[in-house]
C-alpha positions as CSV (number, residue, x, y, z in Angstrom):
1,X,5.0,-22.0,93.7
2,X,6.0,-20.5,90.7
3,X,5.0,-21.7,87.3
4,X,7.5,-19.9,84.9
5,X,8.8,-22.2,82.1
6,X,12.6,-22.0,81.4
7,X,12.9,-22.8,78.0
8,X,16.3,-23.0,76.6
9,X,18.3,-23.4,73.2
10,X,20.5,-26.6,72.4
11,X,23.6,-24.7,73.8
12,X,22.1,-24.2,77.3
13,X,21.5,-20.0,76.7
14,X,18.1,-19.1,77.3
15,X,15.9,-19.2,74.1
16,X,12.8,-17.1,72.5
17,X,9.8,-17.6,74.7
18,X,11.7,-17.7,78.6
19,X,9.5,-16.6,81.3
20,X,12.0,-16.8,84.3
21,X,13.9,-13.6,82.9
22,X,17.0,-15.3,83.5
23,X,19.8,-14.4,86.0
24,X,20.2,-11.0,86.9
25,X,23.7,-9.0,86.8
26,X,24.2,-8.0,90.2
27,X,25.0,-4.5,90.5
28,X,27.5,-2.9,93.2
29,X,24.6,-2.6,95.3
30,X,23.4,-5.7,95.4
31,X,27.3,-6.8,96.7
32,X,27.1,-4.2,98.8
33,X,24.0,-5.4,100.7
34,X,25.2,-9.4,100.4
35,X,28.3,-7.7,102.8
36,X,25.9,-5.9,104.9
37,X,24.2,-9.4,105.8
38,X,27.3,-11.2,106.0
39,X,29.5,-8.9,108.3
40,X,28.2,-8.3,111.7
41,X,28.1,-4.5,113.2
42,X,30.3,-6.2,115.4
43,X,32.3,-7.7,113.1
44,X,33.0,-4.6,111.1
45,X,34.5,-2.4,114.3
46,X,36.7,-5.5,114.7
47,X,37.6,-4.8,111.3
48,X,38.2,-1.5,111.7
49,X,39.6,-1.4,114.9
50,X,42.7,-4.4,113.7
51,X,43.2,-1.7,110.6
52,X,43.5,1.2,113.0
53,X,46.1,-0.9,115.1
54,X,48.0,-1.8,112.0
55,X,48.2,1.6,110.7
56,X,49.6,3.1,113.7
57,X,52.2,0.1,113.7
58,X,53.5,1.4,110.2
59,X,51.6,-1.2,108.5
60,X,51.1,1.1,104.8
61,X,48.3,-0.8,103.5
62,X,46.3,-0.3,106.7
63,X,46.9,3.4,107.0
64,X,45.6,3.9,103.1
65,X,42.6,1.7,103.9
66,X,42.2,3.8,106.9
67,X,42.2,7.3,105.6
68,X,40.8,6.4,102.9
69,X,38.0,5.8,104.1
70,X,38.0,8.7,106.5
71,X,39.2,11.2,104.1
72,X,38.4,9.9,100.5
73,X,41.7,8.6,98.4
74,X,44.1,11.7,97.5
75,X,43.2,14.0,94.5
76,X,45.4,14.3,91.9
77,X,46.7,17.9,90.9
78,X,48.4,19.2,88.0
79,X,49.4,22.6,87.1
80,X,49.2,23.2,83.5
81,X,50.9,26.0,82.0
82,X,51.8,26.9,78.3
83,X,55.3,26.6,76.3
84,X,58.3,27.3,78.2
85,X,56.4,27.0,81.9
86,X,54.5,30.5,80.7
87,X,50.3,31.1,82.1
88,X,48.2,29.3,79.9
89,X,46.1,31.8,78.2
90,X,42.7,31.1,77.5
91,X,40.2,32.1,74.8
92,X,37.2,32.0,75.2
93,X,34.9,32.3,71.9
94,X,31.2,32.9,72.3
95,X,28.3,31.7,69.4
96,X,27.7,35.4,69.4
97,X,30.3,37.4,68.0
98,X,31.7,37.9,71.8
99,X,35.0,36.6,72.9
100,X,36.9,37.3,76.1
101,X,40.4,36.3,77.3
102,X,40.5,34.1,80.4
């Protein structure tokens, strides 16, 4: 058994000399791994398999879940350009004394 000593202050945080360490933040991996124990193998094709039904019923939110997970959510493009729509021209200025146009 283990013989830390929890010692707190008057307003129930833990105080100057604690030996347990207090609770630990758990991190995305740790929630991770609590899902892995909780969800069957089995369980998750279930899972998978009612979302792939869905999705090819029209259900939206199934068919996002779906590819996203196959494919990774969208990405997001923009075109930048310069006043009046014209190429963006870049300048490129070196430490050096060299400069170049992009």
């Amino acid at each position: 058994m283990d013989n830390k000593v929890e010692v707190r202050k008057s307003n129930g945080q833990f105080g100057p000399g604690n030996q347990t360490g207090g609770r630990k933040p758990r991190t995305a991996e740790d929630a991770r791994e609590l899902f892995r124990r909780a969800v069957s193998t089995k369980d998750q094709l279930e899972i998978i398999d009612k979302a792939v039904q869905l999705a090819k019923r029209g259900d939206d939110r199934s068919r996002k879940f779906v590819f996203d997970y196959l494919y990774g959510p969208p990405v997001e493009r923009k075109e930048i350009t310069g006043a009046d729509s014209s190429p963006l021209v870049i300048h490129v200025v070196y430490d050096d004394d060299r400069s170049e146009d992009a």
